[in-house]
Every structure is written in C-alpha cells, then in structure tokens.
N, C-alpha and C positions, 0 to 999 in steps of 0.2 A: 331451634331451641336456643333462646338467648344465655352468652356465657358472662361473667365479667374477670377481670382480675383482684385478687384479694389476700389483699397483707396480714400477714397475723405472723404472732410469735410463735416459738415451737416450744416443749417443754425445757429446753435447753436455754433458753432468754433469747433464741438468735431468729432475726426479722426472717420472713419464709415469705413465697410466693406462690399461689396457687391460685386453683379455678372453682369456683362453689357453680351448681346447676341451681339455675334461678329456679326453674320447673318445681324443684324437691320446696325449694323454700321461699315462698310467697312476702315480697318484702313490701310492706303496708298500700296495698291492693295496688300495686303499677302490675301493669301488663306485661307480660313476658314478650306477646310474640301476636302477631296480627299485620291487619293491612296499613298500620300506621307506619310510616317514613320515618317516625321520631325511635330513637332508642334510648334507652334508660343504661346508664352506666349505674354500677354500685362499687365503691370502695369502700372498702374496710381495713380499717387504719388501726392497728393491734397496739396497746400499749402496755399490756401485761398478759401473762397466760390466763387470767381471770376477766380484763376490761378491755372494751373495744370499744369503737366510736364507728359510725354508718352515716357516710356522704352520701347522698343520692343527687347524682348529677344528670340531666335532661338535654341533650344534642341533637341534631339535625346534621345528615352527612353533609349535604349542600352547605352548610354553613362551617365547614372543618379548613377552608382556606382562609375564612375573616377568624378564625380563631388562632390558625397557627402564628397570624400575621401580629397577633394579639401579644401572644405570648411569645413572640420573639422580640417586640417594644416592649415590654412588660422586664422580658430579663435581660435588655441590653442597654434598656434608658432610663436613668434616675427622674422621678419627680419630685421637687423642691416642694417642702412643705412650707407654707405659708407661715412668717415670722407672725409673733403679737404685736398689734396695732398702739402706736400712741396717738395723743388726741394732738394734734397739730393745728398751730395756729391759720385762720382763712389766710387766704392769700389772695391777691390781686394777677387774676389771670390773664398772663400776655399770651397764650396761643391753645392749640389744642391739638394732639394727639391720637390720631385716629387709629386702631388696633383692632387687625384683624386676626383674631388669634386661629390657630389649626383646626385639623377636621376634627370633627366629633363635641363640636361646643362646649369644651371644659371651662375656656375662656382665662386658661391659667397666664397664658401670659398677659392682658389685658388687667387682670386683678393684680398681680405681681407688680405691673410698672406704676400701675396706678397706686400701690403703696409707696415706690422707689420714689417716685417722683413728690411724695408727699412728706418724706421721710428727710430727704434732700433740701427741700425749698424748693426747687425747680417750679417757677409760677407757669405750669402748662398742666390743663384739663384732659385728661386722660377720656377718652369716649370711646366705646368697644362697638366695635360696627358689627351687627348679627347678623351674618351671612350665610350658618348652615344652614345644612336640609333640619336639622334637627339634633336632640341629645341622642349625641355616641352611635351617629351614623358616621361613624369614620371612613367606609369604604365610597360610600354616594357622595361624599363630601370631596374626597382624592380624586375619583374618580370622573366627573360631572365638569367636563371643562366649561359649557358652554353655559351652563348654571352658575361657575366660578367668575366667568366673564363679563356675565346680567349683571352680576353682585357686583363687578366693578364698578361697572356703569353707573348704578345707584349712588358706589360711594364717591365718584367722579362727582355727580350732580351734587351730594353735598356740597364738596372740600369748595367746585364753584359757585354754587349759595355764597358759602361763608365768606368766601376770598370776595366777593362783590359787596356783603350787606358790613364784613368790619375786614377792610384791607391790611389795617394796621395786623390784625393776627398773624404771628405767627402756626404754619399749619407744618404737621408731619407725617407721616405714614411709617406705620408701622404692621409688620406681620409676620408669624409663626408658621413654619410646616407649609401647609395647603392655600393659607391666606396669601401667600405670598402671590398666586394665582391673582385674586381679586386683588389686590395692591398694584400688581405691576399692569393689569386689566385696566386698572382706575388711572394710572400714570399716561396708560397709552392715548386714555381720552381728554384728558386734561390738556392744557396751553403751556409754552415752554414757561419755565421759572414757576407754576403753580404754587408747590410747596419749597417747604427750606431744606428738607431733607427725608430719606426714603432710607428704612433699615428692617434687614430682613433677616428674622434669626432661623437656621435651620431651612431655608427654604425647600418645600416639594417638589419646586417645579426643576427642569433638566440642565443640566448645566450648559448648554445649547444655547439656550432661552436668550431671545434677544433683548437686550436691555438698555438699548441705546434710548427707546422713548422715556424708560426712567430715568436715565439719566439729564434728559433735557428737562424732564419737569422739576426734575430736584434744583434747586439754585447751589446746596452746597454738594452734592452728590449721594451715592448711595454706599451704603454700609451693609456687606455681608456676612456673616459670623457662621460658617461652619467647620465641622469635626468628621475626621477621616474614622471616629470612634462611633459613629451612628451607623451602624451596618442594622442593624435591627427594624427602623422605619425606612429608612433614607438606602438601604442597599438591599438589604434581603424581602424588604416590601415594596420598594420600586420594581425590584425585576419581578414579581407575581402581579401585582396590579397597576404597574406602570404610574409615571410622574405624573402631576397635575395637570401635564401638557400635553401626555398620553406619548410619553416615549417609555422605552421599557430599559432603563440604565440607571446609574448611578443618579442622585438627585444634585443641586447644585447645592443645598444643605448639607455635603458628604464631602465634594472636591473641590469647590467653589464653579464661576463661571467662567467659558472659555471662551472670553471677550480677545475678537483679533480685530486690529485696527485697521481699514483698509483703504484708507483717506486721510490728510489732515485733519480734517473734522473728526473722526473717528478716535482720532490721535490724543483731541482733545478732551472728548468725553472719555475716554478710557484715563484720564487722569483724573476725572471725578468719581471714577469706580475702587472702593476702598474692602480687599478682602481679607477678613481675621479668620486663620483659621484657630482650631484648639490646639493648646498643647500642653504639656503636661506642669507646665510653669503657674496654672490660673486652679486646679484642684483645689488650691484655699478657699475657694469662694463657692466650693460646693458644685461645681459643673468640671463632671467627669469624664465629658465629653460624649455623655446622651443626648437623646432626641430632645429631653425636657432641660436638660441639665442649664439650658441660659435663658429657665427661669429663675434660678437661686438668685433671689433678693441681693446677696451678695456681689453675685455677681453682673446683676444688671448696675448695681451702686458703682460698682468698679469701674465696669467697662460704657457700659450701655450708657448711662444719666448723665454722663461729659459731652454726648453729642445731641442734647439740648439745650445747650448752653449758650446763649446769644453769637459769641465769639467760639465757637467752636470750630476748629479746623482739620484738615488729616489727622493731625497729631493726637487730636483729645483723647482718643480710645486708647491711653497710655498702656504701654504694656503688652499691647498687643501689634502683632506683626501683620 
C-alpha cells in the first residue's frame, strides 16, 4: 500500500509532517499499487489551515541516480540568464567559431558567445556544432565516449573543409562541460597549427586527459577555465557517472589539467597550456563559480571575447590567473 509524505499546517500556523494512506484517498484516478515500476509521489504543500496546493509527481526508481545528479547541478551551478539583444551592425567576417556546447543540448553556451561576440564587434561567426544524442540526454551524452569521439571526427572534417576551401579564416574551437570530449576528439585528428586557438570552459573530461595533440593544433594554445566550486557536475557527478573519458574523479573543469612535461618538446607545448582557474575576484560578472556560471554574458565579455582577438596573447584573459 503506497504511502507518501505530506505537509500541512496544524491549527497552531506551524508547518507539520505526516503520512496520508493513499488507499483511503483516491487522488484523480493514479493508481496506488500494482505490477507497474512507476510510482506516484503526492505532496501537499499546506499554505493555511484552510488552502493547500497537490503536486503530483511521477518517478521511476531506475531513474533516482540521473535525478540526484540533477538536482545536485541544479543547486550547486548558477544558469546565466540570457541578456536582451540589440540590433548590431553586419559585420565582415574574418573567421568562425566552432562551439560545442555540454551534455543535454541546451546550447547555452554557444547562444551566449554568439551574443558576446556580437555585442563586442568581434568579426567571428559563431557556429554551434550539434553533437548530442539529443534534448536533455545529459547522462548518454557524458557518458558515450566513443559517440563523443565520432562527433569529433565530424567536427575535424569540417574545421579541414574550411581551412582548405578559405585559408585566410581564422578558425577556433570552443566547448562546455562534455563538448570538450568532442573538441579535443576534433584536435586529435586535425594537422599541427589547424586552428588559432582551443578554449575549454568547465571541461568533463579528467584532468588526466592528454592534451598535447591540442595543443599542437592550436597555433596560439589552449585556454582552460575551471572552478574548485563545481562539485555539483564536475565532482559529485563525476564520481557516480564518471568523466567523458570514463575515469571516475574529479573532472579537469573542477582542478584544471595535470599537464607534466617530460621532454623539451613537452616543455614547449606546456607553455601554450593557459589555465584560469575561478576565484572569488570575477563574482561581478555573475559567475559564482558553477558549472554554468561562464555563461554570464558578463563574463564571457570580460574574460573570454579578448582571446579572439587578432593579437591576442597569454595576457588577454586580464584578470585572470
């Protein structure tokens, strides 16, 4: 006999918790109890000893691990809401901007940069490479290395399209969360110098992750941006569903990566490896150091939109360490 928990006031004003038997009281024909897997949750949510309000919420236990993982991004990473748009003059576009944004196809950071960068002047075409399995398959998406890898591949054969049919383009990579998979997937297949630069906000994958082939393909190096304040995607859902790359630890969007040099050559590409992490210094710009938090418009203006800048160098990401 199915129970649920339920909130109500008592005649005293003060919130009370109890168990109502669903069996006595039939709530608009769901089933109580049967051969179905699914169970019906009821709340009831008391706002006076007279008025109450009835949530009926529908769950699958199989599904209690992509939920917990939900709702620990949910209350530990800010999402930047999307500024209003001004009409901006065309522009004459010198390169383009490839953006793979995270699992689950929100596509917030691709929409985001594509504002920044419009808002800016920056003459580069913003193009969001569609890589999920689908909307708000966050877990198949994290999950799915060799799927994340195909999608490199694809966006390989682009970026070499382009760099062959208009040279003159400048070309860039970018990617969020999970994408970073497919970014540094796309780097691996690519020729040295491909693009001008690789920046990777929050990445999924492990801090392990070799990233010397990005760094060959980038001409000016790669840009990492992560926060010790992502434990919600990047550390408490690492370790239940493991990185992009299928290790089960901290993500390299959490501690950055642990790039060791073990050659001269080594020596040198590790001086094209540029990592920010957050600190408590950049809060003005709306990134509080969640998973989503460098989406804020602000703070991609800040930090982010300097390192496409023709002349951009270590330096550009003022401000940051």
């Amino acid at each position: 006999m199915g129970r649920s928990v339920e909130n109500f006031v008592d005649s005293n004003g003060r919130a009370r918790v109890g168990h109502r038997d669903l069996a006595r009281a039939p709530l608009c024909g769901i089933p109580h109890d049967g051969p179905s897997a699914l169970k019906w949750n009821v709340l009831r949510v008391g706002f006076s000893p007279t008025e109450d309000r009835i949530v009926v919420r529908r769950s699958c236990v199989s599904f209690l691990p992509v939920v917990a993982i939900l709702a620990l991004a949910a209350g530990c990473a800010e999402i930047p809401k999307r500024e209003a748009r001004t009409a901006w003059r065309p522009v004459a576009y010198q390169g383009v901007v490839f953006v793979a944004d995270g699992a689950g196809n929100w596509q917030g950071t691709s929409l985001a940069l594509r504002d920044t960068l419009e808002e800016t002047g920056v003459p580069l075409r913003v193009e969001t490479f569609p890589w999920s399995h689908g909307n708000g398959r966050f877990i198949a998406d994290q999950v799915d290395e060799e799927y994340a890898r195909s999608q490199g591949q694809c966006l390989a054969r682009q970026v070499a399209q382009l760099r062959q049919s208009a040279p003159s383009q400048r070309i860039y990579l970018v990617a969020h969360s999970a994408g970073a998979q497919v970014v540094l997937a796309a780097a691996e297949a690519l020729p040295p110098g491909s693009v001008e630069r690789i920046i990777l906000l929050a990445p999924a994958v492990s801090s392990a992750y070799d990233v010397r082939p990005a760094l060959c393909c980038a001409r000016q190096g790669l840009d990492v941006f992560y926060s010790r304040r992502d434990i919600g995607w990047l550390g408490i859902g690492t370790y239940i569903v493991g990185t992009s790359d299928r290790y089960w630890e901290p993500a390299a969007g959490r501690i950055g990566f642990a790039f060791q040099a073990c050659s001269p050559q080594d020596a040198a590409l590790q001086a094209k490896l540029r990592q920010h992490p957050w600190d408590a210094s950049v809060e003005w710009t709306g990134h509080r150091g969640g998973h989503y938090g460098c989406n804020s418009p602000c703070y991609l203006r800040a930090y982010v939109a300097p390192l496409f800048l023709p002349d951009s160098g270590p330096s550009s990401a003022a401000g940051i360490r």
